[in-house]
LOPABA-658924 format. One line per field, with one value per atom (N, C-alpha, C): atom name; x, y, z; residue number from 1; chain. Coordinates in steps of 0.001 Angstrom, whole numbers, plus 500000, padded with zeros to 6 digits. Atoms other than C-alpha are relative to their C-alpha. Last residue first. Example, Ala and Ser with C-alpha at 12.3 -4.5 7.8 and 13.67 -1.06 7.14 Angstrom:
BEGIN
site (N CA C N CA C)
c1 (499180 513670 499230 500890 512300 500900)
c2 (498810 498940 501090 498810 495500 501200)
c3 (499940 507140 500730 500000 507800 500000)
pos (2 2 2 1 1 1)
unit (A A A A A A)
This chain:
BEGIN
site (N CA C N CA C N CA C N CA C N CA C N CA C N CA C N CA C N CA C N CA C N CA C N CA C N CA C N CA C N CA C N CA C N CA C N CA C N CA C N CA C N CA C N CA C N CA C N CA C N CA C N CA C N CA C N CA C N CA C N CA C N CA C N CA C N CA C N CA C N CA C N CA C N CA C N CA C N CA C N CA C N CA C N CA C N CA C N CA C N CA C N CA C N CA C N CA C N CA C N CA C N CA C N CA C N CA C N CA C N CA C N CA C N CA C N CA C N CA C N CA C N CA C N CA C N CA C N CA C N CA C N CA C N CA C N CA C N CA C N CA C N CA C N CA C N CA C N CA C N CA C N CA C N CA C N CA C N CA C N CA C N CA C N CA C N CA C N CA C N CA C N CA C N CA C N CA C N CA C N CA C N CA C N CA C N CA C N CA C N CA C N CA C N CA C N CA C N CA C N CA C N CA C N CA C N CA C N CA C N CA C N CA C N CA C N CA C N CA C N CA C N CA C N CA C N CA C N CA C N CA C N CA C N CA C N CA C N CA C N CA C N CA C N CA C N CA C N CA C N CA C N CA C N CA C N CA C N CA C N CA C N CA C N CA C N CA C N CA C N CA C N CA C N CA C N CA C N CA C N CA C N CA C N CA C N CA C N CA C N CA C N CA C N CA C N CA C N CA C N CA C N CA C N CA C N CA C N CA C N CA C N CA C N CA C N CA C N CA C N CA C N CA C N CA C N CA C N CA C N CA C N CA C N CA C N CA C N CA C N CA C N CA C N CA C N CA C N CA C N CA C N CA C N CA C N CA C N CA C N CA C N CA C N CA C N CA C N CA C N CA C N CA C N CA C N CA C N CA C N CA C N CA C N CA C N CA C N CA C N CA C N CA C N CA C N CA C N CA C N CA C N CA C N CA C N CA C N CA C N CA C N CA C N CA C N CA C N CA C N CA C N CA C N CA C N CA C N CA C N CA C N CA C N CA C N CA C N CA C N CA C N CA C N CA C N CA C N CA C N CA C N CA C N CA C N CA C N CA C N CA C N CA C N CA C N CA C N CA C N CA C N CA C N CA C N CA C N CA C N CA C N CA C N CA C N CA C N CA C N CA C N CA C N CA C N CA C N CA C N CA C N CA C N CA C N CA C N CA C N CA C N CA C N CA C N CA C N CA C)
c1 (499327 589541 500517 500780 586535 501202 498802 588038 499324 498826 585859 501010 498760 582907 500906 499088 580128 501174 500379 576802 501675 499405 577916 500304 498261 577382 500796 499238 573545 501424 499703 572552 500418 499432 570365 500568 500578 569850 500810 498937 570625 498943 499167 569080 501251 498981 567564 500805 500002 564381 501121 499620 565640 499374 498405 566824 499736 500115 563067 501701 501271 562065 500804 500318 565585 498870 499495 566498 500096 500671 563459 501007 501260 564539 499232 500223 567785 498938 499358 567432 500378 500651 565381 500134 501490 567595 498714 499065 570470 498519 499385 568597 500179 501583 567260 500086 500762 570925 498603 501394 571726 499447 500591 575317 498326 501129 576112 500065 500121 578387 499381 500162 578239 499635 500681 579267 500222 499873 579454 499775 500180 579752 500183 500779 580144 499016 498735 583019 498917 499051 581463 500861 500099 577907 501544 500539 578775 499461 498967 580837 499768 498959 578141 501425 500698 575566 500647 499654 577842 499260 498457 578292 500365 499872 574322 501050 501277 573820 500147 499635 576588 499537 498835 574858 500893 500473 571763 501231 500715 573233 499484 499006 574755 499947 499405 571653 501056 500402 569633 500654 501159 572253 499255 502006 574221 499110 500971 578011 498597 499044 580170 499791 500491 576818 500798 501627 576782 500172 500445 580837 498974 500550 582060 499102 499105 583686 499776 501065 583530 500613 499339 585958 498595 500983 584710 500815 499954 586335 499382 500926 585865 500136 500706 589718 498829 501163 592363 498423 500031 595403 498849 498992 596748 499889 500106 593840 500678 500757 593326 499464 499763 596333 498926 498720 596737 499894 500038 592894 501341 500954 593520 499550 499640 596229 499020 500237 594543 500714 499170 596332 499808 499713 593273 501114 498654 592356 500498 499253 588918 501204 498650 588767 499471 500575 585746 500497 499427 586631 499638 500524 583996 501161 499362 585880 499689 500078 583833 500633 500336 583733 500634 501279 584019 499570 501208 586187 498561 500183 589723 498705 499953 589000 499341 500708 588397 499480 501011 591487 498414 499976 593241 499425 501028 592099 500092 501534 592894 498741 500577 596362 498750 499809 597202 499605 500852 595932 500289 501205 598272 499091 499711 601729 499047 499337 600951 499573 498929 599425 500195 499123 597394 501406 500093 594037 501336 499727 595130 500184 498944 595328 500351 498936 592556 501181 498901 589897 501413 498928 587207 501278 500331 584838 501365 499103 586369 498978 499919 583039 501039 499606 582834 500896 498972 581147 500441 499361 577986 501408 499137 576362 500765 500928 574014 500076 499614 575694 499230 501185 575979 500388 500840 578719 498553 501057 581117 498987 500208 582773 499110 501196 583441 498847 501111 585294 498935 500899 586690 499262 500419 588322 498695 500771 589734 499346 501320 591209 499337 500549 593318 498720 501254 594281 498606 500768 595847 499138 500776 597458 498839 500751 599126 498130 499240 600393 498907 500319 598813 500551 498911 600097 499917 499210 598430 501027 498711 595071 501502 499005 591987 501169 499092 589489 501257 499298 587729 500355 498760 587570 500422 500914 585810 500647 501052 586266 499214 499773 588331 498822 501430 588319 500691 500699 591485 498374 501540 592761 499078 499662 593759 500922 500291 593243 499468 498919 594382 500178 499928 591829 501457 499221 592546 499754 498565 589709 500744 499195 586478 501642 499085 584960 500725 498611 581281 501371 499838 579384 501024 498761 577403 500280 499872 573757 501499 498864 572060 500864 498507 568667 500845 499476 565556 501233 499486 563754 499903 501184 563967 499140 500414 566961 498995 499176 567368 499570 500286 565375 499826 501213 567227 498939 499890 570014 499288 500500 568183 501239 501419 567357 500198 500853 570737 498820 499054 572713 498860 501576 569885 500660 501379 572128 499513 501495 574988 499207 500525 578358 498836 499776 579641 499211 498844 578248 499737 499959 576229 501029 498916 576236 499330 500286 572844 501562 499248 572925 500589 498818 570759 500247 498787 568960 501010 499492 565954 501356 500162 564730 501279 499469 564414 499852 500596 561650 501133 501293 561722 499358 500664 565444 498731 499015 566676 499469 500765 563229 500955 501189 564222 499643 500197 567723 498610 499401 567488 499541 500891 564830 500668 500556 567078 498719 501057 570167 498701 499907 573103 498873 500181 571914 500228 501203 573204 500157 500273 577013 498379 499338 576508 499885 500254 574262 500740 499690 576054 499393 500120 574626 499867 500231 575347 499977 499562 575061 499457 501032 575036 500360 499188 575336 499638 500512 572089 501353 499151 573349 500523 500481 571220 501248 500188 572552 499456 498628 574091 499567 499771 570638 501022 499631 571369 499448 499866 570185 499624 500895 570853 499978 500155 574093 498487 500654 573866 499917 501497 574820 498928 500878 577604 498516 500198 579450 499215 501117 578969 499795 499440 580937 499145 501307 579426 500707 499128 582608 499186 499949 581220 500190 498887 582754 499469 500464 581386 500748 500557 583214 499562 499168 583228 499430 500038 581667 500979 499179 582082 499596 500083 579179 500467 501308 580127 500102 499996 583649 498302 499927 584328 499654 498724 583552 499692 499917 581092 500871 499227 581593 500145 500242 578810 500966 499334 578268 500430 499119 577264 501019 499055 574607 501397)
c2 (499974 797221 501750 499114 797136 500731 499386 795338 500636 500899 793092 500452 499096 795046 498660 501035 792965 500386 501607 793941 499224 499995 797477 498938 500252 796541 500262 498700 796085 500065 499417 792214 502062 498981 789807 501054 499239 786600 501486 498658 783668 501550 500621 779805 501495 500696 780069 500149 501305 780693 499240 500942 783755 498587 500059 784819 499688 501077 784527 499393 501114 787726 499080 500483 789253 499454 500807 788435 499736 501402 790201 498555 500136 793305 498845 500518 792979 499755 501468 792236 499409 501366 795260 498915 499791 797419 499134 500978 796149 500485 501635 796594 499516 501089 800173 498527 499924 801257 499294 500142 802225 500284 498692 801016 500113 499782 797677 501739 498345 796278 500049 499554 792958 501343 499058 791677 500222 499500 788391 501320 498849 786476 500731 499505 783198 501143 499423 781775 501231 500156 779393 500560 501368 780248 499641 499551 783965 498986 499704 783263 499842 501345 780781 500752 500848 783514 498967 499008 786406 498982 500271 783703 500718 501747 783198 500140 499817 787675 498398 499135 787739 499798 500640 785330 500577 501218 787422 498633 499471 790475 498748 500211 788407 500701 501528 787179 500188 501085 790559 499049 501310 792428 499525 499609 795386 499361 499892 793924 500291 500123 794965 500240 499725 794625 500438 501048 792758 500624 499177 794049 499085 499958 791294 501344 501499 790749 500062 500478 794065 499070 499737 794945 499219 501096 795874 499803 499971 797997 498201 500521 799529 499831 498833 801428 498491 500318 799375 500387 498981 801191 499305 499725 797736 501166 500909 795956 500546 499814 799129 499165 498659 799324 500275 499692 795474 501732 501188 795375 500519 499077 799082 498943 499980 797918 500415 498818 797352 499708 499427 794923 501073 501096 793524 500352 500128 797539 498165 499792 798271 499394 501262 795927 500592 500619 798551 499084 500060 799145 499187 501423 799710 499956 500069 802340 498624 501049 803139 499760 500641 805930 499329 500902 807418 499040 499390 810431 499213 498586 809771 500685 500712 806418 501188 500833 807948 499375 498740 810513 499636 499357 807714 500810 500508 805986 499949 500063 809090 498851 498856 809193 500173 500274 805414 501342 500535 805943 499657 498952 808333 499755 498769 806653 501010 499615 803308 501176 499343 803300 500644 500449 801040 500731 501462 802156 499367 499065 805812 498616 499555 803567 500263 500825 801990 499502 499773 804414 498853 499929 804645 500096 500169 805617 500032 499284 804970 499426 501633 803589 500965 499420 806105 498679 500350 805408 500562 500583 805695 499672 501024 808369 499106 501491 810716 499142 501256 814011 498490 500788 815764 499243 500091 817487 499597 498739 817939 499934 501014 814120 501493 501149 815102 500026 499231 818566 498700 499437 816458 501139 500988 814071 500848 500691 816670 499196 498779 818481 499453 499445 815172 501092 501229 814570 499807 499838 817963 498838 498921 816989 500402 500120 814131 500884 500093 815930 499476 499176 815391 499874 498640 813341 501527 500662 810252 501272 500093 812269 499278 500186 812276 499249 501385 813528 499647 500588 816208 499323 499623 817769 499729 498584 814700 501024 500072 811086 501463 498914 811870 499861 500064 808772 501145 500485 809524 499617 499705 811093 500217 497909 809124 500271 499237 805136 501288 500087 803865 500909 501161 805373 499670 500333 807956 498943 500721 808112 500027 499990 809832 499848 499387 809242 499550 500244 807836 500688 499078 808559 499437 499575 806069 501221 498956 805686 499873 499423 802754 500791 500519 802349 500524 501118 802379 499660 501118 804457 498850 500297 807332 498495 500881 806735 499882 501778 806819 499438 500645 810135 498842 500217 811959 499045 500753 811208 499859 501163 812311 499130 500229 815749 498181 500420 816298 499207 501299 815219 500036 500034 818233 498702 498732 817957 499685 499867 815267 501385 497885 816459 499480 498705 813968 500916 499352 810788 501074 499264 808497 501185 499130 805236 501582 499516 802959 501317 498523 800231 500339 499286 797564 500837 500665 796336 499919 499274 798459 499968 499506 797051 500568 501173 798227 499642 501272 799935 499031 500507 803378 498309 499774 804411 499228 500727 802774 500190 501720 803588 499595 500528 807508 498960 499904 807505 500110 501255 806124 500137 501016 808687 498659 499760 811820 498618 500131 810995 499669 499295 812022 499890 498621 811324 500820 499427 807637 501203 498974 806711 500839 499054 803277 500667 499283 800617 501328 498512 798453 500740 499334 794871 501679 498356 793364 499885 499416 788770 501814 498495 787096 500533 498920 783477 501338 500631 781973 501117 500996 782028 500032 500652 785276 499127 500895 786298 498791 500147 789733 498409 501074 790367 499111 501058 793857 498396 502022 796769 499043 500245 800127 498661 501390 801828 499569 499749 805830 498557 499216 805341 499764 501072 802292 500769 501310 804393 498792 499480 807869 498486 500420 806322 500104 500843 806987 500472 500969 807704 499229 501489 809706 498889 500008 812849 498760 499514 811880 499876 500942 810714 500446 500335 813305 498716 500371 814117 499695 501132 817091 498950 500343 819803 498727 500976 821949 499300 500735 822903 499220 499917 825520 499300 499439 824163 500511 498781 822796 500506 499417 819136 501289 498901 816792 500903 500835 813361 501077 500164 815495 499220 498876 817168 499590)
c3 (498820 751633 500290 499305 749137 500934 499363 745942 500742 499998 743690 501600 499482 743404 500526 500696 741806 500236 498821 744246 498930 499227 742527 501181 499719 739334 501167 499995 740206 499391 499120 739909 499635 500487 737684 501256 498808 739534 498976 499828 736928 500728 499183 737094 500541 500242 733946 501009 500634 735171 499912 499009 736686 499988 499751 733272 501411 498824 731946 500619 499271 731141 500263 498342 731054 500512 498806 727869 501215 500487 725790 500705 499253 727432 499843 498481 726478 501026 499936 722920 501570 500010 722779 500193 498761 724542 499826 499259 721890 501238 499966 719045 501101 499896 719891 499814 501462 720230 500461 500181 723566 498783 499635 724600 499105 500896 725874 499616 500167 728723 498280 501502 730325 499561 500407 733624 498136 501364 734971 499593 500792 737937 498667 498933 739651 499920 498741 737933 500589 499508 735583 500875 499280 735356 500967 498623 735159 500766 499185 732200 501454 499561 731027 500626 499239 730745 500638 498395 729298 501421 499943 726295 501848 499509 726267 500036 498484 726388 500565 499134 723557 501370 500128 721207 501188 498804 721989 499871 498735 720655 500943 499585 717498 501565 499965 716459 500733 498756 717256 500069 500321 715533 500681 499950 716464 499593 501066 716355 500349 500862 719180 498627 500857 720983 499016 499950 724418 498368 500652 725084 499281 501805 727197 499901 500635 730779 498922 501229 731864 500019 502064 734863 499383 500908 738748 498672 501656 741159 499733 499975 745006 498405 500779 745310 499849 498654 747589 499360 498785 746427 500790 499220 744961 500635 498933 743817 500983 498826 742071 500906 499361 740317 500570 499397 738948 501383 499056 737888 501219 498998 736010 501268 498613 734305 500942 499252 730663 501822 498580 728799 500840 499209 726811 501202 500505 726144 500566 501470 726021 499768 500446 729391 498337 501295 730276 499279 501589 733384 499329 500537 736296 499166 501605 738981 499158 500685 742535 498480 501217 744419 499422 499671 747825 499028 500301 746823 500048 499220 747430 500110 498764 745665 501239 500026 742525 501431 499665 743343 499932 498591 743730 500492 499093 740435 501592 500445 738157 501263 499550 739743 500035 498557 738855 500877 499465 735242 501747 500026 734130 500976 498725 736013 499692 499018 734625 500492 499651 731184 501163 500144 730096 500366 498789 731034 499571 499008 728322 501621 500037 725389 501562 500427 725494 499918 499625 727231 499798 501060 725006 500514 501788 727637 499158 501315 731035 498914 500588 733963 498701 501582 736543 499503 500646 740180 498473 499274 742239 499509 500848 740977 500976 499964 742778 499136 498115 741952 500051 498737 738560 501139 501010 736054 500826 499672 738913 498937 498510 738644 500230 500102 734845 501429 500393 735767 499852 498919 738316 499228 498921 736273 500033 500607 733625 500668 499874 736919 498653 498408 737536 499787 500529 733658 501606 501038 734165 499680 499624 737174 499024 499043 736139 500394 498236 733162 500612 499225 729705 501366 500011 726724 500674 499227 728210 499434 500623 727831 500534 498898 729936 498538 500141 727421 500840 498535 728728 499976 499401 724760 501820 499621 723482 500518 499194 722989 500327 499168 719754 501073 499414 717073 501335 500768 715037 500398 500448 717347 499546 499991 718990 499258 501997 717322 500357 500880 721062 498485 500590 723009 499237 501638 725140 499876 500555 727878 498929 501581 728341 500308 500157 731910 498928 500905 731590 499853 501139 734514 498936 500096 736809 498849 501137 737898 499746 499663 739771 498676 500570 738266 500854 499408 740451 499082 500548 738056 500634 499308 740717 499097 499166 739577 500762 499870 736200 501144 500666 736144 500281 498912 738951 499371 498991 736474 500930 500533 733278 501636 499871 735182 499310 498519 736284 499729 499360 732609 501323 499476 730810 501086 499963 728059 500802 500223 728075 500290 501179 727801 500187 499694 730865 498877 500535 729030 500893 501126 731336 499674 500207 732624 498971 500964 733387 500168 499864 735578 498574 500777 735163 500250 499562 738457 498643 499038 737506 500795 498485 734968 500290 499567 731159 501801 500303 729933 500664 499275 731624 499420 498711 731857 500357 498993 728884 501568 500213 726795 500401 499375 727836 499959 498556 727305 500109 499533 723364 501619 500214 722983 500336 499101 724268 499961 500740 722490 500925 501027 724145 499009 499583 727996 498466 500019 727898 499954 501253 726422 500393 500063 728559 498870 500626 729591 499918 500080 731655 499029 501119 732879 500115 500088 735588 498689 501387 735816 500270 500652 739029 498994 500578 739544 499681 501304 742265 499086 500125 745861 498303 501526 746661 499757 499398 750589 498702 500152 748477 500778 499050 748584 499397 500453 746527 501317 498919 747392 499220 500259 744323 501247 500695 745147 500609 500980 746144 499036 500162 749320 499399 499124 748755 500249 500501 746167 500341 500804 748016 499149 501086 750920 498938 501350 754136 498394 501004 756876 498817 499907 758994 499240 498650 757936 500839 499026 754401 501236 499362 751472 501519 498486 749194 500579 498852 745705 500535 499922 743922 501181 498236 743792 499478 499596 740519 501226 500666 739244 500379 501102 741132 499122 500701 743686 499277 500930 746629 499206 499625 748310 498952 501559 748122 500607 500959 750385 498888 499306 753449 499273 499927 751739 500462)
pos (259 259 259 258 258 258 257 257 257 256 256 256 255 255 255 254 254 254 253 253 253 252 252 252 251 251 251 250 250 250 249 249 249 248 248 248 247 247 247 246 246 246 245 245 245 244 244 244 243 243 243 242 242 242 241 241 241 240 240 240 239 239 239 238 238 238 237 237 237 236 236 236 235 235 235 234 234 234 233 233 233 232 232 232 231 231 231 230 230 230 229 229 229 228 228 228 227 227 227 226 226 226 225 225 225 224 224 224 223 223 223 222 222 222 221 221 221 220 220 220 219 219 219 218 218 218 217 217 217 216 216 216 215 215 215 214 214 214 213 213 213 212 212 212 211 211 211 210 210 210 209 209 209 208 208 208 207 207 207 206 206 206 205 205 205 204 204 204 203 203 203 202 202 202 201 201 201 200 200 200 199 199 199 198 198 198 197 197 197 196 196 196 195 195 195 194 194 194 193 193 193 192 192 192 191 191 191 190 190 190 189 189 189 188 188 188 187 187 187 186 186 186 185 185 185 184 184 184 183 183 183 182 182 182 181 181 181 180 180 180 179 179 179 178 178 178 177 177 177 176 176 176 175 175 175 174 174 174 173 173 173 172 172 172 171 171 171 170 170 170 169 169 169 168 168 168 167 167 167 166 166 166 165 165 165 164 164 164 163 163 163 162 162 162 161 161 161 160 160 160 159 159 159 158 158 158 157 157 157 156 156 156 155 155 155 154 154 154 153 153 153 152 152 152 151 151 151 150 150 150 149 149 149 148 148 148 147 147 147 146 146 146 145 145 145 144 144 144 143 143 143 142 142 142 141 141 141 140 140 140 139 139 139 138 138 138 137 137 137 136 136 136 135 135 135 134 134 134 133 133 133 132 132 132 131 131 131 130 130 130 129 129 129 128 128 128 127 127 127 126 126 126 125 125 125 124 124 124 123 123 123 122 122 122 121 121 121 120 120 120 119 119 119 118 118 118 117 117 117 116 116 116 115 115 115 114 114 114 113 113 113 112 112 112 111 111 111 110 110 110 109 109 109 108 108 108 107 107 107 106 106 106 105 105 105 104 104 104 103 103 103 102 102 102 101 101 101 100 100 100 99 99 99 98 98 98 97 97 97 96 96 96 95 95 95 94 94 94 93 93 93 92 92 92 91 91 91 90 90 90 89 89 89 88 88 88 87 87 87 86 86 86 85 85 85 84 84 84 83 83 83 82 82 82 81 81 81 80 80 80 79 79 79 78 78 78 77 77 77 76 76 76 75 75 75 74 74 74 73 73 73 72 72 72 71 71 71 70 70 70 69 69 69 68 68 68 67 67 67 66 66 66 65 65 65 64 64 64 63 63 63 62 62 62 61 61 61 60 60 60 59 59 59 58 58 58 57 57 57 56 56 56 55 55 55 54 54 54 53 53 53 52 52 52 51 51 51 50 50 50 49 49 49 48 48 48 47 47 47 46 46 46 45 45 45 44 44 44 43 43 43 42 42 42 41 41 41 40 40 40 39 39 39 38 38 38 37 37 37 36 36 36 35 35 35 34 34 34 33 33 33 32 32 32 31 31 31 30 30 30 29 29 29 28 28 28 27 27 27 26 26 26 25 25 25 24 24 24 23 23 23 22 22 22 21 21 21 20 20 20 19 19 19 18 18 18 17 17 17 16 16 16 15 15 15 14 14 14 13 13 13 12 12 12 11 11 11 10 10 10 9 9 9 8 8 8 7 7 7 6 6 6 5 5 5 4 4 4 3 3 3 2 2 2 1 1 1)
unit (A A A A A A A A A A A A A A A A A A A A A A A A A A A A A A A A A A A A A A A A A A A A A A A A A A A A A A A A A A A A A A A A A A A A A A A A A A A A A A A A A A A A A A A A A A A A A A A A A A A A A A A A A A A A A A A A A A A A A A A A A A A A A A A A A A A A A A A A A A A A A A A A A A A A A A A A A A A A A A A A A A A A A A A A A A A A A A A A A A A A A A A A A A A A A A A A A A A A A A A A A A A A A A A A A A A A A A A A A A A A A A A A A A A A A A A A A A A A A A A A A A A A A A A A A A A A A A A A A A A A A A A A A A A A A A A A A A A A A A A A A A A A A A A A A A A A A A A A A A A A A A A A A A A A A A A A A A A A A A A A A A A A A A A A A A A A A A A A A A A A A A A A A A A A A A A A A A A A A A A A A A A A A A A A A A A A A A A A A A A A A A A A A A A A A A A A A A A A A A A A A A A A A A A A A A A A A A A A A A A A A A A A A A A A A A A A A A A A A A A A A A A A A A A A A A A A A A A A A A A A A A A A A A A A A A A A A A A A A A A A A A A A A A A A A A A A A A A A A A A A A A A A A A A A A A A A A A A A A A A A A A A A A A A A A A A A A A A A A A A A A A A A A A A A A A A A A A A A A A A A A A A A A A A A A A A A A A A A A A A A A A A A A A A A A A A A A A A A A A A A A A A A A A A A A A A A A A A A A A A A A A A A A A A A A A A A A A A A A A A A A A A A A A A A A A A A A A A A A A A A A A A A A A A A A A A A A A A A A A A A A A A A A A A A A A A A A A A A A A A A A A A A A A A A A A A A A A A A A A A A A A A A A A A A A A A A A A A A A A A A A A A A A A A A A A A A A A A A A A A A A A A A A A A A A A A A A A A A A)
């Protein structure tokens, strides 16, 4: 109760009057004392198709984290879901892409031709949709992560609220590194998209490229959404990934920025 704040808009989170941080709460334990590189993995878009989200929830483990779209159907019940699971949960916040709108994330789309404010109460209708999330990962946000004086509101009020920001490095010049080293905000970036192409060949091509990032500099994350391909391809890569020398992690054991 103390992480939830009543509205209009559904039960927002807060960061508690003792100071518990819905991002650290509601994150999955990590032995952050594990030496071995760590690799996240994002499953995102869940909750729109009710067969994909069920064989994400109950076949993969538990130390993927699983995103899902604001419009989903039924969003509470497939987040209590996830985590009783043992997944850590996030939400997808719809972003301008570049090719708007020509592809249209949806009407809460956080717009760069929208006031502050207005991209502000788009937020928080998202952020009221369900509780027991640890963060929001931009869908399709291309356009919109590149631009200064939208995106710098979006990840204050992020902050302002205990939570956590993954980006999706849609955009190579996305600012979102730059602007939330600089309020301070708990963040992560993708390093590769696992499924670009939907193939097994090129799916597991993906999964050995995300392997050597995370060799070479410690960590890795990888993002996915839930075609039957790509859930298969992951489930068949994590048997023996601590074989190979890799410790699968939460995304929140990959937070960059805490201060």
């Amino acid at each position: 109760p103390g992480l939830v704040q009543s509205s209009g808009l559904g039960s927002l989170p807060i960061i508690s009057t003792d100071g518990r941080q819905p991002w650290k709460i509601y994150s999955r334990p990590f032995d952050r004392s594990n030496k071995m590189p760590r690799i996240a993995l994002v499953i995102t878009g869940l909750g729109l198709s009710s067969a994909a989200t069920n064989i994400a929830i109950q076949s993969l483990p538990g130390a993927i984290t699983l995103a899902f779209a604001p419009y989903a159907e039924r969003l509470h019940e497939w987040v209590r879901l996830a985590r009783t699971a043992g997944h850590e949960v996030m939400i997808n916040v719809p972003m301008e892409p570049d090719n708007y709108p020509e592809y249209d994330p949806g009407p809460q789309t956080l717009l760069t031709s929208l006031s502050p404010q207005e991209n502000v109460e788009r937020l928080l209708w998202t952020l009221g949709r369900t509780t027991g999330y640890i963060g929001v990962v931009d869908f399709m946000g291309s356009r919109f992560t590149t631009s200064r004086p939208h995106l710098r509101p979006i990840l204050k009020m992020l902050k302002k609220r205990g939570l956590m920001f993954l980006d999706s490095n849609s955009a190579a010049r996305s600012l979102a590194p730059v602007i939330a080293s600089d309020i301070g905000i708990p963040f992560a970036a993708n390093s590769r998209f696992i499924d670009a192409k939907a193939s097994r060949f090129a799916i597991d091509k993906q999964l050995e490229l995300l392997e050597a990032t995370a060799k070479k500099k410690t960590m890795a994350i990888g993002m996915g959404s839930p075609y039957p391909v790509t859930l298969e391809r992951i489930a068949n890569w994590v048997k023996e990934l601590k074989k190979r020398g890799y410790v699968l992690a939460p995304v929140s054991a990959m937070v960059k920025q805490t201060k």
